[in-house]
N, C-alpha and C positions, 0 to 999 in steps of 0.2 A: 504494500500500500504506500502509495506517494499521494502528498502534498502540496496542493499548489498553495499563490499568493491570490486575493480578489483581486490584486493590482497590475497583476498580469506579469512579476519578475517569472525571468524563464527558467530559473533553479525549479527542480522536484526534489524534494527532502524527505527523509523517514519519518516516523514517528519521535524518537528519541533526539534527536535535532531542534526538529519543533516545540520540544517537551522543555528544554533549555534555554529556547530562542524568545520564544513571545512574538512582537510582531517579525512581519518579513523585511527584508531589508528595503523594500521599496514602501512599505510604511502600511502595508494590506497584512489583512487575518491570514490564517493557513486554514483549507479545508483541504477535505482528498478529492481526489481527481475524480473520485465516484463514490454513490453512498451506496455501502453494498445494501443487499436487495433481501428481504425478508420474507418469504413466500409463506401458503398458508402449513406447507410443514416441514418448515424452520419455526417459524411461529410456535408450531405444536411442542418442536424441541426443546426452542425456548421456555416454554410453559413448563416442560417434566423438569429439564434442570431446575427452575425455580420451586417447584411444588415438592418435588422430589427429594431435594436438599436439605428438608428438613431446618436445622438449625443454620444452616449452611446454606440456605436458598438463595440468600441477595445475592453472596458472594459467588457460586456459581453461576447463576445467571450476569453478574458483572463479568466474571470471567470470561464465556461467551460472548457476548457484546465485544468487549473491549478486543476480542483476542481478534472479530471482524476489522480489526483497524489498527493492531500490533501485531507486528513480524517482525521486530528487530528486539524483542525478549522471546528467552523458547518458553515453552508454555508453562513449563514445569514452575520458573519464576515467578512470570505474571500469576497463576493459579495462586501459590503462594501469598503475593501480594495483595493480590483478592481476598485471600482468606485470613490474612494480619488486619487488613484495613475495615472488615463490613463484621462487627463481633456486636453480639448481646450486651460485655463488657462497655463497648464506646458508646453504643446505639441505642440500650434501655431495651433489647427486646430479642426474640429471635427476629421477628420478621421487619425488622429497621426501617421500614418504611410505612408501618399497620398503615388500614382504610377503615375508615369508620362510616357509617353511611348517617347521615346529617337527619334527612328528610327524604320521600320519595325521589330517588333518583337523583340527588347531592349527597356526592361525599367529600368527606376530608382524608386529604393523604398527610399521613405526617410526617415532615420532613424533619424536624427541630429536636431530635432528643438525642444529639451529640453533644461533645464537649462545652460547645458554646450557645445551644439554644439555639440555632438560626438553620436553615435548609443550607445554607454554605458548606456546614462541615462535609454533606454524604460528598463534596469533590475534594475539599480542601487535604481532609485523610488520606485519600487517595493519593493527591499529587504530593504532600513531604512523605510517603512513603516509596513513591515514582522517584522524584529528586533523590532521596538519598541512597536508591538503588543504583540509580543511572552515575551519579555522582562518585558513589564509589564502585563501578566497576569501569571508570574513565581516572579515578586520581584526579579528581575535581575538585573545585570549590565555585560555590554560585552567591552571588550579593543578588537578591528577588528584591524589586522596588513594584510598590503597587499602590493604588488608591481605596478608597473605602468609603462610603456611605453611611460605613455603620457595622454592616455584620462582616462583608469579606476581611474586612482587618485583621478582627479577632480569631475567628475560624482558619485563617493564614498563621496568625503568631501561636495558636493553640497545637496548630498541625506541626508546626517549624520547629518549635523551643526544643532546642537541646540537640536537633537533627545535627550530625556530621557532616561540615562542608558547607554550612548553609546558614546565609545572613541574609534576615529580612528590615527591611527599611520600606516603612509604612507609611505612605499623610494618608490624613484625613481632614478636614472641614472643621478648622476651628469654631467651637463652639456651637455646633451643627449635629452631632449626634446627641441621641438621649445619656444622660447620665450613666445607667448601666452600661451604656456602650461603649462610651469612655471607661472606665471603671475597667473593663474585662482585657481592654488593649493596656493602656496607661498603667495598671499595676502589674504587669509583668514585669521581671526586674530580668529577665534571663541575658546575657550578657551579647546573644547574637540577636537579639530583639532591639530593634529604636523606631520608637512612634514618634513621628512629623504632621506636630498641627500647622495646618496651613492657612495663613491671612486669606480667608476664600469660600467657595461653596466647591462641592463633586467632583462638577466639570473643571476647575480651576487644576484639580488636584489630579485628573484625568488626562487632563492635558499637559500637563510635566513629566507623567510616567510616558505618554509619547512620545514629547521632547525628545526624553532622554535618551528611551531605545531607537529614534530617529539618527542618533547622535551616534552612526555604527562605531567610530572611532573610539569615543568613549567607552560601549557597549562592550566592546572587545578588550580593552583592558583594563574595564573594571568587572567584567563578567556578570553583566546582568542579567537577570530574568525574569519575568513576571507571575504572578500568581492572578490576577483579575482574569477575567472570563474572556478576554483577548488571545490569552493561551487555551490554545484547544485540548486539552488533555483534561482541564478544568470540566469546559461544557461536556465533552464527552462522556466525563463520569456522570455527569447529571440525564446524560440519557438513558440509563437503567434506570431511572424511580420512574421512568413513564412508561417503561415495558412492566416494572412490578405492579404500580398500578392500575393499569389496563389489566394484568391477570387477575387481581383482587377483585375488581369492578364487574369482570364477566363470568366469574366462574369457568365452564371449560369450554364456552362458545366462543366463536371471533366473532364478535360481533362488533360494531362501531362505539366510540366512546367519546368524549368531548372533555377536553382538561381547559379551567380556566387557571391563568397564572398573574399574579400579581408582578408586574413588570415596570423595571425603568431603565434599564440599562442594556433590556434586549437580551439578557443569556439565559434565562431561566428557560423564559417562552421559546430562544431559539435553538437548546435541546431538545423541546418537542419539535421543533421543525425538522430538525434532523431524523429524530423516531420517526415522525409522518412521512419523511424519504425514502429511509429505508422500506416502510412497507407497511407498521404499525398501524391496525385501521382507527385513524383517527380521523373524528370527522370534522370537527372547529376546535381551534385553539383560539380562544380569548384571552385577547391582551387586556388585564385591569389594570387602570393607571389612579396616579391622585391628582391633585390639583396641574401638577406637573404633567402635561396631559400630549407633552408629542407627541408619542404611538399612535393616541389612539386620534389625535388630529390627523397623522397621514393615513391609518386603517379606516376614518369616514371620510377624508378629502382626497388623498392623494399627493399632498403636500406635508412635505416634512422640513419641520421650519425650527432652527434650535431656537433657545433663549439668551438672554446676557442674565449674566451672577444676578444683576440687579432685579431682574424678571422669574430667577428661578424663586418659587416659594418655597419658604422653610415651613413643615405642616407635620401633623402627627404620624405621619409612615412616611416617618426622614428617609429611609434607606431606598424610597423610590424621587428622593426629593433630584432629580437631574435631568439637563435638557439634552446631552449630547448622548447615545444610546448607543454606546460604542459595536455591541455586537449585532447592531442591527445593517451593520455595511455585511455581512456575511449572507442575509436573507435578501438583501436587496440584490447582490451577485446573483442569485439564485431563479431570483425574478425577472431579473435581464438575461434571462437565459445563457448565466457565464460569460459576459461580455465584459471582460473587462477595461475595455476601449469605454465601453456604456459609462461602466462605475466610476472608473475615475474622472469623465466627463463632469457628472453628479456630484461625488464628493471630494475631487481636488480644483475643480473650476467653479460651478455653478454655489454649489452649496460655504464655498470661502469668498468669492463675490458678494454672493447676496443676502449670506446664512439663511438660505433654503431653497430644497430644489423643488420643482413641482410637477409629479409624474400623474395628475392627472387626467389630461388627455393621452396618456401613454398605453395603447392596448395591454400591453404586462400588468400596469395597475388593476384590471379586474382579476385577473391573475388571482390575486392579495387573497381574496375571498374564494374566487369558483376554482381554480386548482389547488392553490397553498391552504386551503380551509383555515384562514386567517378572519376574526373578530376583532370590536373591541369595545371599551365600556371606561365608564370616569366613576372615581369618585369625590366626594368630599368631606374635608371635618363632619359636619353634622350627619352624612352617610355613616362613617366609621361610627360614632355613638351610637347611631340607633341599630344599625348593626352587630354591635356590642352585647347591646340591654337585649334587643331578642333574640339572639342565638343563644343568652344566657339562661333567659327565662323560659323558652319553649323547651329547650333541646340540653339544660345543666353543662353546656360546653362553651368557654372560656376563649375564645380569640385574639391573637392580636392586631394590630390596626391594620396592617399590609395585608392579612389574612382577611379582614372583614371587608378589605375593599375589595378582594376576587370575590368574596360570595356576594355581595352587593351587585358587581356587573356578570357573576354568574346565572344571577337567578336572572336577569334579561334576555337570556341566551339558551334557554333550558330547551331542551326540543323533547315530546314525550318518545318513552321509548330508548332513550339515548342517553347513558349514565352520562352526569353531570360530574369531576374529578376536579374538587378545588386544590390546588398547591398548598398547603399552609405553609409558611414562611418562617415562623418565627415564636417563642413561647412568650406568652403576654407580660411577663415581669419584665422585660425589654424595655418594655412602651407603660411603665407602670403610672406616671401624670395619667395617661388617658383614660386607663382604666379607670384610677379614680374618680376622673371627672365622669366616667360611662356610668358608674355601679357603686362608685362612694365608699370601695374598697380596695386594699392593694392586694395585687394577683397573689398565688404558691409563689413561693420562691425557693428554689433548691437548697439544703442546704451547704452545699460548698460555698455557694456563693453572696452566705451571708456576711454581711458587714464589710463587701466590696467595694463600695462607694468611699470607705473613711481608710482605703490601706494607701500609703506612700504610691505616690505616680511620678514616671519617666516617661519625659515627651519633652523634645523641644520646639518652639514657636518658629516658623521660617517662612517668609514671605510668600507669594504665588508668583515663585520664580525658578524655572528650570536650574537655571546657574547656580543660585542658590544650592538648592536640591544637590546638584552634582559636587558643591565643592565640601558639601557636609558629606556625601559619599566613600569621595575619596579620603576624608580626613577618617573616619571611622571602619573603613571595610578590611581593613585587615586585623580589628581587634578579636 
């Protein structure tokens, strides 16, 4: 399996290349040159590995997936790897991903009961288990620079801390995440961990991590890599929780299914895009968004139009608070039927001229919907509450904001007949202001992670400046 660039560099790269690299040298995603193809028995196969498994089901069925798109580990490792990273131990369960069915025909997948609460870990584990594999059977060492919203941070420094070979250097949005989410980054004290708040909002913090691996010169001898959803190895792991869930959802039929995902950044939703490739019968993927609403302005316009800092809203499901959608230039490749002549037209001319391009009198833009089975839906503050207070009071089940905004534009989209598979995102002491302001109480809290908020934090303050960024890099990366 090779990889190409959306940007159209002529290099084809392995897997384990990619896994190290982050973007491509011309400043595009890597996907593979074809999304292998799931027919209905592979499907079936898929389905006994995971049922079959036992204790073991995620991680076998990760194993399969992944092993469709790795050829440069022999199987015996990856297997391995599979079965260190997807445990009852990290996960809370055997089946790491359970489904719970809400109401007729809505359910919740749960993604959040790893290390750090947030759907990030099922990739995050993955990949410092990937890096430190890759890592040491090269005699490597990697400095990962990435940005955060809020949860990939922590799910990054949770996966990383202690890994051999491997230093992560983190910003995030000064004074932009919720308290616990500061709290879960900032008191780490591990000596290959340094959290970078940044004078800025998301995108500020998004756009330096591109900077920088833009900056190949740099990139090579400072050995950088990414952990954000720009690195494919990342979404890829997140494409098993939508083939686990689709088996939960139908029992032993293939039948159609419909996942709504709470999305701002484009990776969540476009691992199912890639399940829906390969073969997965899914019939709509709905993008839920918040206030912050580009998805879903280009899934009913056709126009995708970023923000400035100034225009992005800071709102209660921070971690969708962003206007640039990084992994949404990989779906849009996909829509132009692989043009990359197309894409970079879009997003290195049109969309830097005018910050936005406007695909819709473009025949592909139906595309969005009648082939890609592309939705989308909004929410807002006063959505999130009252989707709070009654999911609590009908159904005794507790959400958090990002979470109440996919069942919010889920129930919009319900088709009958057609399981409804919300994403949960995240466990609600996360976002625990809103709770109280929902329900007039503060969520469960684990308890490890009692009395998080008052331990000693490390982070330092640094402008929303590439240069910056780099020159605090190289002063710290060989510690």
């Amino acid at each position: 399996m090779n990889y190409l660039s959306t940007r159209g560099h002529p290099d084809r790269k392995r897997f384990c290349d990619i896994l190290l690299e982050g973007l491509a040298p011309d400043g595009g995603l890597y996907l593979p040159e074809r999304y292998p193809q799931v027919d209905a028995d592979a499907l079936d196969h898929l389905r006994s590995a995971y049922n079959e498994g036992r204790a073991g089901g995620y991680a076998a069925l990760a194993f399969e997936i992944l092993s469709l798109y790795i050829d440069d580990i022999p199987a015996a490792d990856l297997q391995a790897i599979c079965a260190k990273t997807y445990t009852a131990e990290v996960f809370g369960s055997d089946e790491i991903v359970p489904l719970r069915e809400l109401e007729d025909g809505v359910y919740l997948e749960a993604l959040s009961n790893g290390p750090t609460l947030a759907f990030k870990d099922m990739a995050m584990q993955l990949l410092g288990n990937l890096f430190e594999y890759e890592l040491g059977r090269r005699g490597a060492e990697l400095n990962i620079l990435g940005a955060t919203s809020g949860d990939t941070g922590s799910a990054a420094e949770y996966a990383m801390r202690g890994k051999k070979g491997v230093r992560v250097f983190m910003t995030s949005p000064d004074g932009r995440m919720s308290p616990f989410q500061q709290a879960q980054m900032f008191s780490l004290q591990d000596a290959n961990i340094h959290n970078i708040a940044i004078a800025g909002v998301f995108d500020d913090c998004q756009d330096i991590v591109k900077a920088v691996s833009n900056d190949l010169g740099f990139k090579r001898k400072y050995r950088i890599g990414t952990v954000n959803s720009i690195n494919w190895a990342r979404l890829l792991a997140q494409v098993v929780y939508y083939f686990a869930g689709y088996f939960q959802a139908t029992g032993s039929n293939n039948k159609e299914v419909s996942f709504t995902v709470p999305s701002g950044n484009f990776g969540n939703v476009c691992a199912g895009h890639v399940a829906r490739m390969m073969g997965l019968p899914i019939r709509t993927l709905v993008v839920a968004t918040n206030e912050n609403d580009v998805l879903d302005e280009f899934f009913r316009t056709g126009v995708y139009r970023v923000r400035s800092a100034a225009d992005t809203h800071e709102t209660s499901s921070p971690s969708m608070d962003i206007s640039k959608a990084s992994n949404f230039e990989r779906f849009v490749f996909d829509l132009v039927g692989r043009d990359a002549d197309r894409l970079r037209a879009l997003f290195e001319t049109e969309l830097i001229r005018a910050g936005r391009f406007d695909m819709s009198l473009d025949p592909a833009f139906v595309e969005a919907s009648s082939r890609f089975g592309f939705r989308s839906g909004r929410s807002t503050h006063a959505d999130r509450l009252a989707t709070i207070r009654d999911t609590d009071k009908r159904f005794a089940v507790l959400v958090d904001t990002h979470t109440a905004d996919g069942l919010k534009v889920a129930r919009e989209h319900i088709e009958p007949g057609v399981p409804m598979v919300v994403l949960e995102t995240a466990l609600p002491i996360k976002f625990a202001a809103t709770i109280v302001e929902a329900l007039g109480h503060e969520p469960d809290r684990p308890a490890r992670f009692e009395g998080i908020e008052a331990l000693p934090k490390r982070v330092v303050k640094l402008p929303a400046d590439a240069e910056a960024v780099k020159a605090y890099i190289a002063e710290h990366c060989d510690e």
